[in-house]
KOLKELO-296451 format. One record per atom (N, C-alpha, C): residue number from 1; residue in three letters; atom name; y, x, z. Coordinates in steps of 0.1 Angstrom, whole numbers. Atoms other than C-alpha are relative to their C-alpha. Layout:
<rs>
    k    r   a      Y      X      Z
  NUM  ALA  CA      Y      X      Z
...
</rs>
This chain:
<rs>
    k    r   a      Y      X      Z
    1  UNK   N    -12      8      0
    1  UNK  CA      0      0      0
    1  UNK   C     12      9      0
    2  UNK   N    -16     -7      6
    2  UNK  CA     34     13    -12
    2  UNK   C     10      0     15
    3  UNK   N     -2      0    -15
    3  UNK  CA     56     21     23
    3  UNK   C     14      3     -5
    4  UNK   N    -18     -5     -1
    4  UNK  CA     94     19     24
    4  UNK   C      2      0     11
    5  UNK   N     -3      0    -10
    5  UNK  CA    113     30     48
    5  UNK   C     18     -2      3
    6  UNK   N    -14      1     -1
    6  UNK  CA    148     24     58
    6  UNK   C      7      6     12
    7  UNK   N     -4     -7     -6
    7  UNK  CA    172     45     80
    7  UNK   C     15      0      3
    8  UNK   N    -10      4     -3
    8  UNK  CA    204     37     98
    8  UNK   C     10     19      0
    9  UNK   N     -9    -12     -1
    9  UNK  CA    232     66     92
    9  UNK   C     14     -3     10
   10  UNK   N     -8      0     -9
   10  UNK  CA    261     49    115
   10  UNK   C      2    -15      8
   11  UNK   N      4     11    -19
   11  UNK  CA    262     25    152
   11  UNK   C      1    -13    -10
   12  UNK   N      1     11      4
   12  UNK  CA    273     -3    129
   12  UNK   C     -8     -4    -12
   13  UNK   N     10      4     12
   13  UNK  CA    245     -6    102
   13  UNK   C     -9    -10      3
   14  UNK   N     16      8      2
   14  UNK  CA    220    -36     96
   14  UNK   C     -6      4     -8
   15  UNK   N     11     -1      7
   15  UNK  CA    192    -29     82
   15  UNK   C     -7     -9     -3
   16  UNK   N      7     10      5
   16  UNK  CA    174    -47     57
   16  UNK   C     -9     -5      7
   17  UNK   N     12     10    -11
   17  UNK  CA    150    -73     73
   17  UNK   C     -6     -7    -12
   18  UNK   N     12      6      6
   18  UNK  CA    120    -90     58
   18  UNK   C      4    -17      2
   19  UNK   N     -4     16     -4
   19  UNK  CA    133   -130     50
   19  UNK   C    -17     -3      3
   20  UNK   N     10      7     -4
   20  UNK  CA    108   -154     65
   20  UNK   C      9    -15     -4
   21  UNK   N     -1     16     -1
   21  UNK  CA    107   -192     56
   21  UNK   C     -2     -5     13
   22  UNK   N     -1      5    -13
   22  UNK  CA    113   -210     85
   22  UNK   C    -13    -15     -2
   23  UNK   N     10     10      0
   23  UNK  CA     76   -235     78
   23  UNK   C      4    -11      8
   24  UNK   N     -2     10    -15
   24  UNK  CA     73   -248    112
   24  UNK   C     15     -6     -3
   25  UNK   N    -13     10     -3
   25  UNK  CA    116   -260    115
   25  UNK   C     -3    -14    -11
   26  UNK   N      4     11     11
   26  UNK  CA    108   -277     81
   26  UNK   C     -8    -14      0
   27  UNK   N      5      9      3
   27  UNK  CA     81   -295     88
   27  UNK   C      1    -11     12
   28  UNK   N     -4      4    -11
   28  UNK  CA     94   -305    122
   28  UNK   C      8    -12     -4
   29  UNK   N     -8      9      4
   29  UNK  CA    121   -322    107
   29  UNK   C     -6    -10     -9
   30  UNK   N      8     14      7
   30  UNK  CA     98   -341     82
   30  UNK   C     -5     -8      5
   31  UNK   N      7      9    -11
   31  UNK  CA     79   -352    112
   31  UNK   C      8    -10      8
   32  UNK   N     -5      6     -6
   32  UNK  CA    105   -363    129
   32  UNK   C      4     -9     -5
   33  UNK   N     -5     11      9
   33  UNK  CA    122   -387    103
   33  UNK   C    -11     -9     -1
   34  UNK   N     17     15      2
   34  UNK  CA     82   -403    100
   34  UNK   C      2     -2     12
   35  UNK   N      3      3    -12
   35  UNK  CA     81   -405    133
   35  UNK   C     12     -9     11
   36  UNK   N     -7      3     -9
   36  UNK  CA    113   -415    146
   36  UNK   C     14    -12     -9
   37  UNK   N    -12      6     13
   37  UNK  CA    135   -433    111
   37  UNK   C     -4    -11     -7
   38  UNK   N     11      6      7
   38  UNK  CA    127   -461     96
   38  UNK   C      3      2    -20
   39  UNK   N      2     -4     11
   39  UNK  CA    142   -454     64
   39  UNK   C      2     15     -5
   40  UNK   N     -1    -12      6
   40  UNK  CA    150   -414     63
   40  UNK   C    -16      8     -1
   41  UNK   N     14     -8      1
   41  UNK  CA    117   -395     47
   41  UNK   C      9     12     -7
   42  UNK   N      3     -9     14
   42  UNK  CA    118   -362     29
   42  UNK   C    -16      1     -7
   43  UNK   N     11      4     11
   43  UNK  CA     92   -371      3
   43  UNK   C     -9     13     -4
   44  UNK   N      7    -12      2
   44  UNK  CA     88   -333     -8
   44  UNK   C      0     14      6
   45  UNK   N     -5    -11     -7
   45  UNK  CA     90   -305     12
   45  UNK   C     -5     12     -2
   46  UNK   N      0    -15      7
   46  UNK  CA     98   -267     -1
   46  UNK   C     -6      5      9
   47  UNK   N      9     -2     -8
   47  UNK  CA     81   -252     27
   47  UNK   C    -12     -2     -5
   48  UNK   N     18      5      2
   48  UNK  CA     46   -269     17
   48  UNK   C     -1      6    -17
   49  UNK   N      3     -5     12
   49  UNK  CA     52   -249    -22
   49  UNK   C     -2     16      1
   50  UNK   N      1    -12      1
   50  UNK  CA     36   -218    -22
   50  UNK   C     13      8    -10
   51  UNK   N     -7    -11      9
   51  UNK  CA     58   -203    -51
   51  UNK   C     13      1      8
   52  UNK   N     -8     -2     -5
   52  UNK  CA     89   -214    -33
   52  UNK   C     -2      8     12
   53  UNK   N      7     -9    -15
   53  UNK  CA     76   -196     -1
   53  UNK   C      3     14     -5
   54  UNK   N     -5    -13      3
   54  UNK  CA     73   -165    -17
   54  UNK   C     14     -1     -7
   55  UNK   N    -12     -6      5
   55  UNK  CA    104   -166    -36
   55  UNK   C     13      6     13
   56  UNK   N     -6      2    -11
   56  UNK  CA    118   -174     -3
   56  UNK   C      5     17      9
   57  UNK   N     11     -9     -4
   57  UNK  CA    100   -145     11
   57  UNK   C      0     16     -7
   58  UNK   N     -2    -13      6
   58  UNK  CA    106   -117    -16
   58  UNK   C      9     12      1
   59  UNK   N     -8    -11     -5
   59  UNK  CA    118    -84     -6
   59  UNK   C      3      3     13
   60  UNK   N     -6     -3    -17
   60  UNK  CA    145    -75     21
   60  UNK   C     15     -7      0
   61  UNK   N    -12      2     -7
   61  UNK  CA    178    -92     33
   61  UNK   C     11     14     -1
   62  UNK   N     -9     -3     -2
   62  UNK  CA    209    -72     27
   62  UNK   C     12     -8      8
   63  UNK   N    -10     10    -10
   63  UNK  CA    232    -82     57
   63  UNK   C     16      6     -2
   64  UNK   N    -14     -6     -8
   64  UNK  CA    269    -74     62
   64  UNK   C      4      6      6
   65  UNK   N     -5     -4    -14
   65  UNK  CA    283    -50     83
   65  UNK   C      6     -4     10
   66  UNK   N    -15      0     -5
   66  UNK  CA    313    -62     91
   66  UNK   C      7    -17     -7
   67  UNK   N     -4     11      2
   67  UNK  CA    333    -97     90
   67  UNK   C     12      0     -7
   68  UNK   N    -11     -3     12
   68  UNK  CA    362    -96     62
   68  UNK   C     -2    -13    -11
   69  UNK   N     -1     11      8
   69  UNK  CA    376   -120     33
   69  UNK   C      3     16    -11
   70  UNK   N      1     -9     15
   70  UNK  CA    371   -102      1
   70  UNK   C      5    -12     -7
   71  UNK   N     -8     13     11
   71  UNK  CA    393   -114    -28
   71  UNK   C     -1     11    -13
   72  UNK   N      2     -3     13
   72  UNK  CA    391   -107    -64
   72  UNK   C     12     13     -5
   73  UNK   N    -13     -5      5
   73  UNK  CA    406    -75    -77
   73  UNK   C      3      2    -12
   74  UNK   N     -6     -8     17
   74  UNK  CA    429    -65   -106
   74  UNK   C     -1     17      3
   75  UNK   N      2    -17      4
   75  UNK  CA    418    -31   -119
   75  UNK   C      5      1    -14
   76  UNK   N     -4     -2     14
   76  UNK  CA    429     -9   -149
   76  UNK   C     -6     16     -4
   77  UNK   N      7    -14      4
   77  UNK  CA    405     22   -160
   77  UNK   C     13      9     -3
   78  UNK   N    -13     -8      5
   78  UNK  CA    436     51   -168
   78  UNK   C     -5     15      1
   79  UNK   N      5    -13      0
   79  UNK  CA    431     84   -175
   79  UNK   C     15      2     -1
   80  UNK   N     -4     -5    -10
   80  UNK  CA    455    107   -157
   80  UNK   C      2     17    -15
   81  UNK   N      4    -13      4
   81  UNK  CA    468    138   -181
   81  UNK   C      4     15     13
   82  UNK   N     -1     -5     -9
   82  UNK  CA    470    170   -164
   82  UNK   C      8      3      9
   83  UNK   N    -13     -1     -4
   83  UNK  CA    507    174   -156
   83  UNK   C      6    -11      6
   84  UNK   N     -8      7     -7
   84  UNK  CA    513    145   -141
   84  UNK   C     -4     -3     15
   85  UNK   N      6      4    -13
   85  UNK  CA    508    129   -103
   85  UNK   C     -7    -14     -1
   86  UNK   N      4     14     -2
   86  UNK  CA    483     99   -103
   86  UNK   C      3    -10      6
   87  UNK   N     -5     11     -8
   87  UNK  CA    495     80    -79
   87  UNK   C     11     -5     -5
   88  UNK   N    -14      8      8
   88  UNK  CA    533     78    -98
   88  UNK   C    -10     -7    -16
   89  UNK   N      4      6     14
   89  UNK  CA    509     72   -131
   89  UNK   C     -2    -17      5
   90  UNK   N      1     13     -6
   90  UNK  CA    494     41   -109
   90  UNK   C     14     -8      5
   91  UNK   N    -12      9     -3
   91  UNK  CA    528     29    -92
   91  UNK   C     11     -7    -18
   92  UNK   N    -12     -1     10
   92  UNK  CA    546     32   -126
   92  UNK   C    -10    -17    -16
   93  UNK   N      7      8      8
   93  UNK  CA    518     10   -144
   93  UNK   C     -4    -11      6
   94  UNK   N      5     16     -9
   94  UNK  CA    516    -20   -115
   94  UNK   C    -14      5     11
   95  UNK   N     10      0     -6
   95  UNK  CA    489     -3    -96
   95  UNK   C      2      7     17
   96  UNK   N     -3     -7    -13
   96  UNK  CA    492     -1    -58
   96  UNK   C    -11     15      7
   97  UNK   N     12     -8     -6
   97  UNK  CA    461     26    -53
   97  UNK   C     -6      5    -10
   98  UNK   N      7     -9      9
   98  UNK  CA    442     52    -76
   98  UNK   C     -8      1      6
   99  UNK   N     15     -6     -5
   99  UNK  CA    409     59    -70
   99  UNK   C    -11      7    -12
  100  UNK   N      7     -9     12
  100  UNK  CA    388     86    -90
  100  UNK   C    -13     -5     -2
  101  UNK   N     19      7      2
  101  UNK  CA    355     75   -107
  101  UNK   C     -2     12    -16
  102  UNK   N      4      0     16
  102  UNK  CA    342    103   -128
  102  UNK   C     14     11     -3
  103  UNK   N    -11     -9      8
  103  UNK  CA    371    122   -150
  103  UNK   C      8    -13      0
  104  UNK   N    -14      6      4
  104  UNK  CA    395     90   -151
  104  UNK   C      0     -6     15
  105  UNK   N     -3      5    -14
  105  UNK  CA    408     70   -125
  105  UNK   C      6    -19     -1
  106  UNK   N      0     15     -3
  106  UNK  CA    407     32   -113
  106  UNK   C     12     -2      5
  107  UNK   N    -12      1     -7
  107  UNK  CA    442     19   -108
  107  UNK   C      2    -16      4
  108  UNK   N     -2     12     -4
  108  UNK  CA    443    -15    -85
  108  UNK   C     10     -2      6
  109  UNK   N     -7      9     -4
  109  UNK  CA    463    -42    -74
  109  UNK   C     -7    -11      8
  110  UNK   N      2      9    -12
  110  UNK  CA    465    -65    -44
  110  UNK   C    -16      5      5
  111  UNK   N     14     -7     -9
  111  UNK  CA    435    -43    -24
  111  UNK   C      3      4     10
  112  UNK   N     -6     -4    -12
  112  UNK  CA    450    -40      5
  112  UNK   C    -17     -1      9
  113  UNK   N     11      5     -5
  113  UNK  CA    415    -58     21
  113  UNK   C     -8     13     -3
  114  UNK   N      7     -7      1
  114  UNK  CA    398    -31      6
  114  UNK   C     -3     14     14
  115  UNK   N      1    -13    -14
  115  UNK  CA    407     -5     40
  115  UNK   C     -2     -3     11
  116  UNK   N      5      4    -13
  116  UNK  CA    393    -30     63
  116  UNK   C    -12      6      1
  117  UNK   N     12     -6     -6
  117  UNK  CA    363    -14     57
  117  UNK   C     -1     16     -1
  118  UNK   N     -3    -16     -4
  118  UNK  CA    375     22     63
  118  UNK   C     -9      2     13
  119  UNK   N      9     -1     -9
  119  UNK  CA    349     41     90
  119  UNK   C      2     15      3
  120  UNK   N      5    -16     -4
  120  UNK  CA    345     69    110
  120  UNK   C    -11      2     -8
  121  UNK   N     12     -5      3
  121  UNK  CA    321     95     95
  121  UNK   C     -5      9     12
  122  UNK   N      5    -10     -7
  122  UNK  CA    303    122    115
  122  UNK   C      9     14      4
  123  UNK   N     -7    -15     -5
  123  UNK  CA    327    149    112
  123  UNK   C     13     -7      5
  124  UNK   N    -17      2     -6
  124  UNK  CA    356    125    125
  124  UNK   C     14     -5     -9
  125  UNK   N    -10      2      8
  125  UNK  CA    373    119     92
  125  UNK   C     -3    -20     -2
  126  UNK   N      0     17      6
  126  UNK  CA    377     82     74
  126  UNK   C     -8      2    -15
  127  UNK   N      7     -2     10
  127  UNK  CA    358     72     50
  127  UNK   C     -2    -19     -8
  128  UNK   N      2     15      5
  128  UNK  CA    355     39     25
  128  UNK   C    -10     -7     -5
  129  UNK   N     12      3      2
  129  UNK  CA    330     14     29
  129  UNK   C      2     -7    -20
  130  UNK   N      2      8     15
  130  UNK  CA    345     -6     -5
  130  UNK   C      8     10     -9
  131  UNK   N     -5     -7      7
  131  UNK  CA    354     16    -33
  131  UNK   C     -2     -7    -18
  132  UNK   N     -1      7     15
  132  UNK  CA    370      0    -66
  132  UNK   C    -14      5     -8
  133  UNK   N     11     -3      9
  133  UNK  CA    340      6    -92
  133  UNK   C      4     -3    -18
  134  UNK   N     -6      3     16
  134  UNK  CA    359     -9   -125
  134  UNK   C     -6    -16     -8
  135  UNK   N      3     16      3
  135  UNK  CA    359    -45   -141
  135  UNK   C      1    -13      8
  136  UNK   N     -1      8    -12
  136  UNK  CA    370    -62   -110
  136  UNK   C    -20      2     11
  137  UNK   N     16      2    -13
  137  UNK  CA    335    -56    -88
  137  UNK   C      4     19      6
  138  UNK   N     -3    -11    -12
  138  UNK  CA    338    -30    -61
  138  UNK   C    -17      8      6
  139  UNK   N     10     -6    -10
  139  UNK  CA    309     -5    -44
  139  UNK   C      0     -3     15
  140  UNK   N     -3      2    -17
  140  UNK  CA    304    -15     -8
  140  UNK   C    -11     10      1
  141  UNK   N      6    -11     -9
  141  UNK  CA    286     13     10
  141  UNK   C     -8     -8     14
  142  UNK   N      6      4    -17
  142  UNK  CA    261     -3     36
  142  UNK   C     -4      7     12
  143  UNK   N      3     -8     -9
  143  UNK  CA    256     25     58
  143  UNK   C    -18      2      5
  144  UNK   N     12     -8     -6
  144  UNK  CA    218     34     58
  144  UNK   C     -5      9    -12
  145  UNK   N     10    -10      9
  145  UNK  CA    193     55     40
  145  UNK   C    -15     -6     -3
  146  UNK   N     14      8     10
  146  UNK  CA    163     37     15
  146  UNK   C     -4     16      0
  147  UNK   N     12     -4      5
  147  UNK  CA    130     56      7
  147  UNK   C     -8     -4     -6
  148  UNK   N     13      9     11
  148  UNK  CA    105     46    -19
  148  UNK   C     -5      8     -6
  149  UNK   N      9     -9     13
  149  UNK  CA     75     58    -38
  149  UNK   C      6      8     -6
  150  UNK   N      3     -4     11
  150  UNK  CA     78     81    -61
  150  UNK   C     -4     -8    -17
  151  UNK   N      9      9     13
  151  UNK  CA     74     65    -99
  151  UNK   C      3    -13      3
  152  UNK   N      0     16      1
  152  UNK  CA     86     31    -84
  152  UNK   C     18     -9     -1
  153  UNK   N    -13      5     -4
  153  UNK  CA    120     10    -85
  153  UNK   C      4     -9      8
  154  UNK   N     -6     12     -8
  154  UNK  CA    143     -8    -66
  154  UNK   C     13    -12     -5
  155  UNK   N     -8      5      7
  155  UNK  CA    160    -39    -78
  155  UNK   C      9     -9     10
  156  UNK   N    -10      0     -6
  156  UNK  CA    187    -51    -65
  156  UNK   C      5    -18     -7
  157  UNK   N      0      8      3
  157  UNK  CA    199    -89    -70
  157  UNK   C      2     -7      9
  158  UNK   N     -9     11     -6
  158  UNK  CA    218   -122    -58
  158  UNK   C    -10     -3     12
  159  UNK   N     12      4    -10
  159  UNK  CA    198   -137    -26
  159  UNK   C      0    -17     -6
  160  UNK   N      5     12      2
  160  UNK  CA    180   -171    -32
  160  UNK   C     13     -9     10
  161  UNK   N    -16      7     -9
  161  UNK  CA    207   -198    -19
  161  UNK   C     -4     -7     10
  162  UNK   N    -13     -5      6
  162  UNK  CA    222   -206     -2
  162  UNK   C      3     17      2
  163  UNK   N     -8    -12     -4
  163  UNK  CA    247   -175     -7
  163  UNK   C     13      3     -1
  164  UNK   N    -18      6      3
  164  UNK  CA    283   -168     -2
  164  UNK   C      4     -4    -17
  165  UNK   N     -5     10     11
  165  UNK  CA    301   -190    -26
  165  UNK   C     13     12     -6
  166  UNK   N    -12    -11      3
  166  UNK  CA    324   -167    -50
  166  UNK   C      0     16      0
  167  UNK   N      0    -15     -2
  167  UNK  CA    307   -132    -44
  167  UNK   C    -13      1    -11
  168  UNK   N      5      2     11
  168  UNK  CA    288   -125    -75
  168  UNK   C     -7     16      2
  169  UNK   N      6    -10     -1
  169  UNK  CA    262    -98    -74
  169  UNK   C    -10      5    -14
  170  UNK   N      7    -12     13
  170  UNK  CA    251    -77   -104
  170  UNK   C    -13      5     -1
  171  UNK   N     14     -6      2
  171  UNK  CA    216    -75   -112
  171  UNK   C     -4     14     -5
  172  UNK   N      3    -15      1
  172  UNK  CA    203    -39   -112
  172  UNK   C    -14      5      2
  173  UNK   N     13     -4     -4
  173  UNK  CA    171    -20   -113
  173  UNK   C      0     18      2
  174  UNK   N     -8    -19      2
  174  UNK  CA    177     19   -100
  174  UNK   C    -16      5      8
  175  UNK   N     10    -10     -1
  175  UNK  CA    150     45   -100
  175  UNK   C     -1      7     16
  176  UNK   N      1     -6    -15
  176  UNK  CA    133     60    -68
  176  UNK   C     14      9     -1
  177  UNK   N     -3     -9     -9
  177  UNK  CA    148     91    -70
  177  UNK   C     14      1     -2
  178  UNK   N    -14      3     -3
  178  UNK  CA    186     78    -77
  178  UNK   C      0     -8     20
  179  UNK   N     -4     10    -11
  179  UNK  CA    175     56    -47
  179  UNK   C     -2     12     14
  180  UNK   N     -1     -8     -9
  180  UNK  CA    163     83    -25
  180  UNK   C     13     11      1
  181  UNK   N    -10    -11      5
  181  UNK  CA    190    109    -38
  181  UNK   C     12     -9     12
  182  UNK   N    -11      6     -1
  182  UNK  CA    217     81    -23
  182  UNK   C      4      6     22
  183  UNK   N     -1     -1    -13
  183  UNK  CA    207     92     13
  183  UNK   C     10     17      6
  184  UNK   N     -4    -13      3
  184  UNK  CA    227    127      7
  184  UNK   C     13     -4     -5
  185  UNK   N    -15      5     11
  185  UNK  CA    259    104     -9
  185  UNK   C      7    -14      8
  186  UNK   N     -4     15     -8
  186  UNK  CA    268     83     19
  186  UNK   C    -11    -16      3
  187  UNK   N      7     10     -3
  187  UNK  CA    237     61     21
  187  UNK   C      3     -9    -13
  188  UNK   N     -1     12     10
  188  UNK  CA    229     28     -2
  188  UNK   C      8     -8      0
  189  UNK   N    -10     11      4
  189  UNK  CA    254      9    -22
  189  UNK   C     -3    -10     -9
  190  UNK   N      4     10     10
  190  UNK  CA    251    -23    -40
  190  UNK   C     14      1    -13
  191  UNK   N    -15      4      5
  191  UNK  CA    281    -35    -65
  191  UNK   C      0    -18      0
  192  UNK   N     -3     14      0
  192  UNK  CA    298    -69    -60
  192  UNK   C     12     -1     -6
  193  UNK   N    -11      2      6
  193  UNK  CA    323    -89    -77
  193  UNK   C      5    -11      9
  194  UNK   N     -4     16    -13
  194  UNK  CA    346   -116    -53
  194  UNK   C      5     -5    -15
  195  UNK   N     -6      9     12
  195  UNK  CA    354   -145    -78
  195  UNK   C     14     -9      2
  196  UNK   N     -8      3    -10
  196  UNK  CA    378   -158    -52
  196  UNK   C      0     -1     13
  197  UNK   N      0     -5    -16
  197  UNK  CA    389   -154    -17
  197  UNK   C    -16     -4      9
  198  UNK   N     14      1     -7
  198  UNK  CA    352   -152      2
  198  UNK   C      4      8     15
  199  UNK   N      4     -7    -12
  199  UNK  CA    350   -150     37
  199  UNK   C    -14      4      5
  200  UNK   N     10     -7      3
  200  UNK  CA    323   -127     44
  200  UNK   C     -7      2     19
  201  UNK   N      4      2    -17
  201  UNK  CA    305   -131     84
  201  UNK   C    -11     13      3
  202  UNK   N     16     -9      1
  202  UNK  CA    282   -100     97
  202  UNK   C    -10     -4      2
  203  UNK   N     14      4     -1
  203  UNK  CA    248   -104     96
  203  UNK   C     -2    -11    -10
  204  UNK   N      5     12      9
  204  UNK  CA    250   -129     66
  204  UNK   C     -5      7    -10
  205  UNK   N      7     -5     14
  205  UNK  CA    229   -121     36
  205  UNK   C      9     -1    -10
  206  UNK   N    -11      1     11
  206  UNK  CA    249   -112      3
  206  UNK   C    -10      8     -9
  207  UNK   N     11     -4     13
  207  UNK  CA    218    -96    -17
  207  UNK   C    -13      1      6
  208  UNK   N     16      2      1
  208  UNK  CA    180    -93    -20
  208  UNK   C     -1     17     -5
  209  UNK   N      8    -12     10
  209  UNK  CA    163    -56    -32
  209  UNK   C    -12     -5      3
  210  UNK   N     12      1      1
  210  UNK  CA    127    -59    -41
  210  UNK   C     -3     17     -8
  211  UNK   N      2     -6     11
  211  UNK  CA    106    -33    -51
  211  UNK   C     -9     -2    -10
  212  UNK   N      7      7     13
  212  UNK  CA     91    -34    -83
  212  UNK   C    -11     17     -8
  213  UNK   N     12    -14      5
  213  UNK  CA     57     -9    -97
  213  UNK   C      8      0    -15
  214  UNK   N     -5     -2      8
  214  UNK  CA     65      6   -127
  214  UNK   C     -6     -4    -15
  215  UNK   N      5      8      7
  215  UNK  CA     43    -13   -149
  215  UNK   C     12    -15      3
  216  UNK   N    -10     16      1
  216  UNK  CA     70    -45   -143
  216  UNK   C     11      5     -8
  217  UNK   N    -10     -3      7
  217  UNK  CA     92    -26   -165
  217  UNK   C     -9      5    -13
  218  UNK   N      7     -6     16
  218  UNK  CA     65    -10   -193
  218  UNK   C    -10    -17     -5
  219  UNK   N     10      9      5
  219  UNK  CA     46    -46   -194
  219  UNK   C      8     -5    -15
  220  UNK   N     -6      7     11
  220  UNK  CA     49    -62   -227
  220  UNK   C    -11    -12     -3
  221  UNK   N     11     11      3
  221  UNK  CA     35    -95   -243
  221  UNK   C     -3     -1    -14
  222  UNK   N      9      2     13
  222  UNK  CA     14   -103   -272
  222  UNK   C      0    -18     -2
  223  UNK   N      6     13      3
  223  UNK  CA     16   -140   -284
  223  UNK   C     -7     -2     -4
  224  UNK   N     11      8      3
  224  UNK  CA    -10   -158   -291
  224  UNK   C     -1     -9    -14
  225  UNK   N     -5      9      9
  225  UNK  CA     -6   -173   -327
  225  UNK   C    -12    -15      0
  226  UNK   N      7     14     -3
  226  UNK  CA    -19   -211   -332
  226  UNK   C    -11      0     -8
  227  UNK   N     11      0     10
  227  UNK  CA    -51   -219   -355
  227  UNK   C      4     -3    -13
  228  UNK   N     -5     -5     12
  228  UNK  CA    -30   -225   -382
  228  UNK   C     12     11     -8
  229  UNK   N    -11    -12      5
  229  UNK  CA    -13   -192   -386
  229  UNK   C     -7     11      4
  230  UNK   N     13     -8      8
  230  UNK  CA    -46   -175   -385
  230  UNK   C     -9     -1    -11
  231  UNK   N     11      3      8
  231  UNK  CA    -68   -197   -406
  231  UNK   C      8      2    -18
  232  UNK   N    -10     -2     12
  232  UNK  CA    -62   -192   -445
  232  UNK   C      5     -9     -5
  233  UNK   N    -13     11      2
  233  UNK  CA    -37   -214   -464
  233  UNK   C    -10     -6     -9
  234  UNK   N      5     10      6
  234  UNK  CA    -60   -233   -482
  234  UNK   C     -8     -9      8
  235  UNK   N      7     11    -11
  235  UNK  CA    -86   -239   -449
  235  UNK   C     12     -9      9
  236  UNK   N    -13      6    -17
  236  UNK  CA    -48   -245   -425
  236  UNK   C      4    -14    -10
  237  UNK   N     -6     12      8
  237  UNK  CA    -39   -271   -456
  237  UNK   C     -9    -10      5
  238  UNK   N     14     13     -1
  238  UNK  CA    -76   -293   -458
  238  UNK   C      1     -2     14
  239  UNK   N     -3      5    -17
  239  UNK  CA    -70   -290   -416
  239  UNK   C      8     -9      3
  240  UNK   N    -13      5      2
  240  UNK  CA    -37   -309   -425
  240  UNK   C     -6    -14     -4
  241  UNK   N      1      9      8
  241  UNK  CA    -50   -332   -448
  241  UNK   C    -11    -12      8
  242  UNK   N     11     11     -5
  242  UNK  CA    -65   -369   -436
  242  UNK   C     -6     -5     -6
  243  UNK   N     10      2      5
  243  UNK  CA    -96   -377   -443
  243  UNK   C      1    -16    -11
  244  UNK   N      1      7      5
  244  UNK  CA   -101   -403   -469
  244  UNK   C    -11    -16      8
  245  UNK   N      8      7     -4
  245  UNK  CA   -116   -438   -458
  245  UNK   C    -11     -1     -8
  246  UNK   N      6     -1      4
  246  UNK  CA   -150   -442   -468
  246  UNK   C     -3    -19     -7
  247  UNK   N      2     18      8
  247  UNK  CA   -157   -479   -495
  247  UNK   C    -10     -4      9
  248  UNK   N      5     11     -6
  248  UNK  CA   -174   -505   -480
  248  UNK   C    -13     -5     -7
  249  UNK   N     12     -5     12
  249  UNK  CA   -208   -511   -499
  249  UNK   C      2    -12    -12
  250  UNK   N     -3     10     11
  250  UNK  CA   -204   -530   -532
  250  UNK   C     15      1     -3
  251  UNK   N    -17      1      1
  251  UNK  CA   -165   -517   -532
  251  UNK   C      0     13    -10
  252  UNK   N      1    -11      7
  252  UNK  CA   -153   -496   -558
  252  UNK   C     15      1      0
  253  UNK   N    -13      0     -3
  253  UNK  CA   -121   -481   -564
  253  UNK   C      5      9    -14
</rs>
């Protein structure tokens, strides 16, 4: 069995947790409406569908660190030549804040929110948990350290709902050894986009990672053609064609 491990790098990290379907509350409540209502039933209950169960059920809970309203930003990719100062290129173009990504640089507006999640690190300095990323969606930095197989990936994706309303999460699928490598780069980050103002509570789920063997990425499929788009075009026609009625005796035609 394939073993991940997960590893807290500072006092305020959650760590992914294993969702559970809550069965039992479910069916408690079903009972009770038979038992105690005369007209409230639930007729079908998700709980009692295996597939919903596991969907329920797949992966780990990414929680929150921290309680904040994220709101949608304006970004503008800008490359920076060498003679000037980035921060006057940003002010001079509408952007209150430059942030480097790479050889260019991210210039945003209205991100003030973004330095609520500023943190101590280990040596004492500050450090940012949300860092513009480009296209309006931001890196949040969850503060631990993933491990996984060798040869296997981790995918990353929206949580089953509910989920906060307005925070839009980027389906992704990143290689062990990007995912192990991350424990050396400030720990694991997801990317989100706010679609509008989202208040955000700690300990609330805002993504799912699963891992996934690496056969779920090399599988391919083979359809199945029908019997007439094997058989040959003269047998797939007569297979078409309806049979003639047979005369009646003494009938001619």
């Amino acid at each position: 069995m394939a073993e991940v491990t997960f590893h807290p790098l500072h006092p305020w990290t959650l760590l992914p947790e294993k969702p559970k379907a809550d069965r039992a509350g479910a069916r408690a409540e079903r009972d009770a409406y038979q038992d105690s209502f005369r007209y409230l039933r639930i007729p079908r209950l998700p709980a009692d569908c295996p597939p919903w169960v596991l969907g329920q059920e797949l992966g780990w809970s990414l929680r929150s660190p921290l309680t904040v309203t994220m709101r949608p930003l304006e970004d503008i990719g800008l490359a920076v030549p060498d003679a000037e100062d980035p921060q006057q290129v940003g002010r001079r173009l509408g952007g209150q804040r430059m942030f480097q990504r790479g050889k260019d640089w991210i210039a945003t507006g209205h991100a003030s929110w973004l330095h609520l999640g500023d943190y101590r690190t280990s040596t004492g300095g500050w450090e940012g948990m949300f860092i513009p990323n480009g296209q309006g969606t931001v890196e949040w930095r969850l503060g631990f350290a993933a491990h996984i197989p060798q040869g296997t990936f981790l995918m990353v994706m929206p949580p089953p709902s509910p989920h906060p309303s307005g925070l839009s999460v980027p389906l992704g699928v990143i290689p062990a050894k990007a995912v192990n490598a991350m424990a050396e780069r400030g720990g694991m980050s997801i990317a989100v986009q706010p679609d509008h103002p989202v208040p955000i509570h700690r300990g609330q789920e805002i993504a799912r990672i699963v891992l996934l063997h690496p056969d779920s990425l090399r599988a391919t499929a083979h359809p199945t053609p029908t019997a007439s788009q094997t058989a040959p075009p003269r047998a797939a026609a007569a297979a078409h064609d309806t049979p003639a009625t047979p005369n009646a005796p003494g009938e001619t035609r």
